[in-house]
N, C-alpha and C positions, 0 to 999 in steps of 0.2 A: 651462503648469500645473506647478506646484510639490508636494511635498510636505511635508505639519507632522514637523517633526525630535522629535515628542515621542507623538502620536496616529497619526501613519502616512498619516492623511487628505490625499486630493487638494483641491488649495487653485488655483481658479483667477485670486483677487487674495491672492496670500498678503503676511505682515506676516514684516518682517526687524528681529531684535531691534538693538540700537544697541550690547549690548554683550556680547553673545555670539558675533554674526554667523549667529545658526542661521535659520530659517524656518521660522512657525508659522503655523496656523490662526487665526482669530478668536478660538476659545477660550483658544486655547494662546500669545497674544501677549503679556500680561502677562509680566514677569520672574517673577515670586511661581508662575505657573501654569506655569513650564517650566523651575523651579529654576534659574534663570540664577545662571551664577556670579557677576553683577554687581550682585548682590544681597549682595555681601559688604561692595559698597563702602556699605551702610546705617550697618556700623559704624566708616566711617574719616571721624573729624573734620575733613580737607578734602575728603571728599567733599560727599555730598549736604544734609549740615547745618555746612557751611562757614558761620563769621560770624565778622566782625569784632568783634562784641561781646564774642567769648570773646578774651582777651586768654593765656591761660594754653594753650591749644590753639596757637596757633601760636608762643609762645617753646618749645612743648615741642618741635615738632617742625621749626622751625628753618626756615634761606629753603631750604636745599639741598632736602627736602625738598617742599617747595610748589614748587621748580623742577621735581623729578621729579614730581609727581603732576600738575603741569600739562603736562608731556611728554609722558606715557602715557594722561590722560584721552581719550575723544570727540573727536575733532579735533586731540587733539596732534600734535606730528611722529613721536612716538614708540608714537602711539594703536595703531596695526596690530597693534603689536606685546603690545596689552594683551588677555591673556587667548590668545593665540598662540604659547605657549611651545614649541611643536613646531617652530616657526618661529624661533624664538630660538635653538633649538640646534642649527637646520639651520644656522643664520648663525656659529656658537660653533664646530661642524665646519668650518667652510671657511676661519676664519678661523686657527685650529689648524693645519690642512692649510698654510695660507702660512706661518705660523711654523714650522712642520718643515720644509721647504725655505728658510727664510733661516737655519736654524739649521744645516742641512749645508752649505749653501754657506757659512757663518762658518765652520765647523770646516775644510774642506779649505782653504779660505785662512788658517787660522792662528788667527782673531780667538777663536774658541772651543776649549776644550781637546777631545782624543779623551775622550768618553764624556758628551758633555754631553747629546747627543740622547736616551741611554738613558734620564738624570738626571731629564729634564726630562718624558717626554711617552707611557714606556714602564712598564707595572709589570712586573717582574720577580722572580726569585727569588734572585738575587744581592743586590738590594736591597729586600727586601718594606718595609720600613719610613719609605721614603719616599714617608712617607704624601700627600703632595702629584699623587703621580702615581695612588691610584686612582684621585684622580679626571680628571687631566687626558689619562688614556690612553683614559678614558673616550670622550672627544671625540677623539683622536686617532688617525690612521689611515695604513696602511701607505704611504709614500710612493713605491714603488716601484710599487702596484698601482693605479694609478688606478682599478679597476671597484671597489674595496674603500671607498672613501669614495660614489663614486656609487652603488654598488646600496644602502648603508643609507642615502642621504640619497632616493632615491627612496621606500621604504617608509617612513619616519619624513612624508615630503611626504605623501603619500597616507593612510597609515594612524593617523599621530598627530592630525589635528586632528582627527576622529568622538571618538577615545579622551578625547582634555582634553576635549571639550565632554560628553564624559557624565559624569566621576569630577571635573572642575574642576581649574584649572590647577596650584595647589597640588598637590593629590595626581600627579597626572600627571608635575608637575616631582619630586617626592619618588619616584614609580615608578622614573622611567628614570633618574635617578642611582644611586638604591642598589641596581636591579638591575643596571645598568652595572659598579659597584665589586665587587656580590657573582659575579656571572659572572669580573671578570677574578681576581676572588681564587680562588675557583672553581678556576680554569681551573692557575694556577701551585702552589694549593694539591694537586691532582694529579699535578700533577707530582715536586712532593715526596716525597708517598707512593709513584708508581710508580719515577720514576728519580732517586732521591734523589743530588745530584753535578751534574745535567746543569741546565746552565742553560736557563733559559725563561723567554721576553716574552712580554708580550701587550698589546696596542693595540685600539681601533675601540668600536664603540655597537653590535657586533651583537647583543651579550646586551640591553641595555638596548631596539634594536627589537624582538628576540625575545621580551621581557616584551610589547610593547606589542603583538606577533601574538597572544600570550597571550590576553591581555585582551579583544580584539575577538574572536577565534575562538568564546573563550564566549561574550560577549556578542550575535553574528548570525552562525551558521558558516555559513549558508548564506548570506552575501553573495558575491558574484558579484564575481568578481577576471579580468583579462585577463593571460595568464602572456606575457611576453615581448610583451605588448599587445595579443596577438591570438588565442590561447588561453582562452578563457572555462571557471572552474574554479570552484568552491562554494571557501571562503575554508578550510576545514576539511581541506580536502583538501591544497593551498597548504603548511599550517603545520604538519601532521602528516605530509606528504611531507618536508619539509625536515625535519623531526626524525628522522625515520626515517634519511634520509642522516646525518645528523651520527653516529646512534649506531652507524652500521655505519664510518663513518670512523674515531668513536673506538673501537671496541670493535677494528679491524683492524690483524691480526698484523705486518705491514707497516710498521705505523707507530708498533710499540711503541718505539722506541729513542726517540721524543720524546714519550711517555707517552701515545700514541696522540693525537696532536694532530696532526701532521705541519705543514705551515706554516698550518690554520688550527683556532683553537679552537672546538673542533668542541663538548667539553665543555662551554664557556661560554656558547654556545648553547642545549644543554639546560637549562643553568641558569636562565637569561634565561626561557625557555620557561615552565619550570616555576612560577618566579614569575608570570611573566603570570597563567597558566592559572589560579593560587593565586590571586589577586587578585579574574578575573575573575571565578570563583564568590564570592565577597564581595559584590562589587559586582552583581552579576547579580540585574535582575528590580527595582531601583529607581526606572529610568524605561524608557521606550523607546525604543530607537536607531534610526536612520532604515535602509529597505532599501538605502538610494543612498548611496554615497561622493561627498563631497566635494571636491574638485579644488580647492585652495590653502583659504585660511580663510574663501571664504564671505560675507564683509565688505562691506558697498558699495565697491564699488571697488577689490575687491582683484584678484588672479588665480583666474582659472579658473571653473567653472562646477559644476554636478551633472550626475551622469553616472547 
């Protein structure tokens, strides 16, 4: 027995949409009746009014183009990944993650100059203005701490795909970037104000998952989370536990010499938060979000199951 990702109703031959991955009642199977975000593709002229007879539709948009849309369509190879962007940037971290280890291992062998690491993949207050790295610090993460890229790539697994399937992947990808960027600027931006001189990086997606705890807290705080897997805790409790820590880390005397950051941005974390939270009263109360998380995206044939 299933449950409809839109009415909450027990479904015991439930209907799985083709381009959402979500699961609906009879009612609620229609794309039109569950605001499927693949109802966007009504207005892309290779999508679903694809014709050869329009000759000006496809010199517009060219073969690259139609290469990609037939990648990412139903069946592409590329299809999992459509409408999965939580997924896309779990693959964009890890992929990051190997380039900052070939890029330290270039620099002590010589191939790359000292400071390239910082250049490339760290924002900082040394160099705020190279603006390429808000975003790519964004996805970037401490290469020394491996639980630093695993614990956000677990809550972005877990907690991102409910989040895209209710605000649609568009906004979803527009969330967790620019709360990503506004956290780490956030983050070095306080720094400046309290220890104005002292250098300070900042790396990782925790602001950008800390939007995305945001937004789901509002949106069902009493969903039922396993802390440590085995811990069963209301979802609210979770996310304003963790805030509470961060504030007493940054507000602590102890750690003012690094503007109360200590080695983690504890501030950009609130920030992150605080955007979620922002958001999710926006979006709150448009459709209904399912009591059950879903474990990977849900998809025929993907990973994982409802829990």
């Amino acid at each position: 027995m299933a449950t409809c990702d839109e009415c909450g109703r027990h479904e015991n031959l439930p209907y799985r949409c083709s381009r959402c991955g979500g699961t609906f009642c009879s009612e609620h199977r229609l794309p039109e009746n569950h605001e499927c975000p693949g109802l966007s593709d009504w207005d892309d002229p290779s999508g679903v009014f694809e014709s050869s007879f329009d000759d000006s539709v496809s010199s517009q948009r060219g073969r690259a183009s139609g290469l990609l849309d037939s990648l990412t369509s139903t069946g592409g190879l590329l299809g999992y990944f459509r409408g999965n962007m939580s997924y896309v940037f779990l693959g964009v971290m890890w992929i990051m993650f190997a380039l900052e280890w070939a890029v330290i291992l270039g620099m002590q062998a010589g191939i790359f100059p000292r400071g390239t690491f910082g250049a490339l993949f760290t924002l900082s207050t040394e160099n705020p203005l190279f603006v390429w790295t808000w975003v790519t610090s964004v996805f970037s993460h401490s290469p020394v701490s491996f639980f630093h890229i695993v614990g956000n790539s677990i809550v972005l697994y877990f907690f991102g795909p409910p989040v895209e399937r209710y605000i649609g992947s568009r906004k979803f990808t527009a969330l967790f970037v620019i709360a990503g960027m506004a956290a780490g600027l956030a983050h070095i931006g306080s720094s400046f104000v309290l220890t104005p001189g002292l250098r300070t990086s900042v790396l990782g997606a925790s602001g950008a998952v800390f939007a995305i705890l945001g937004v789901l807290t509002v949106l069902n705080p009493g969903l039922r989370i396993y802390l440590y897997f085995v811990i069963p805790i209301p979802l609210w409790l979770f996310t304003f536990g963790f805030a509470a820590l961060s504030v007493v880390f940054f507000l602590d005397p102890g750690t003012a010499a690094t503007a109360g950051q200590g080695n983690v941005a504890h501030f950009a974390h609130l920030v992150g938060l605080v955007i979620g939270l922002a958001y999710g009263q926006r979006v709150n109360g448009k459709r209904n979000i399912p009591n059950q998380m879903s474990l990977g995206g849900g998809r025929r044939g993907g990973p994982g199951g409802r829990f």
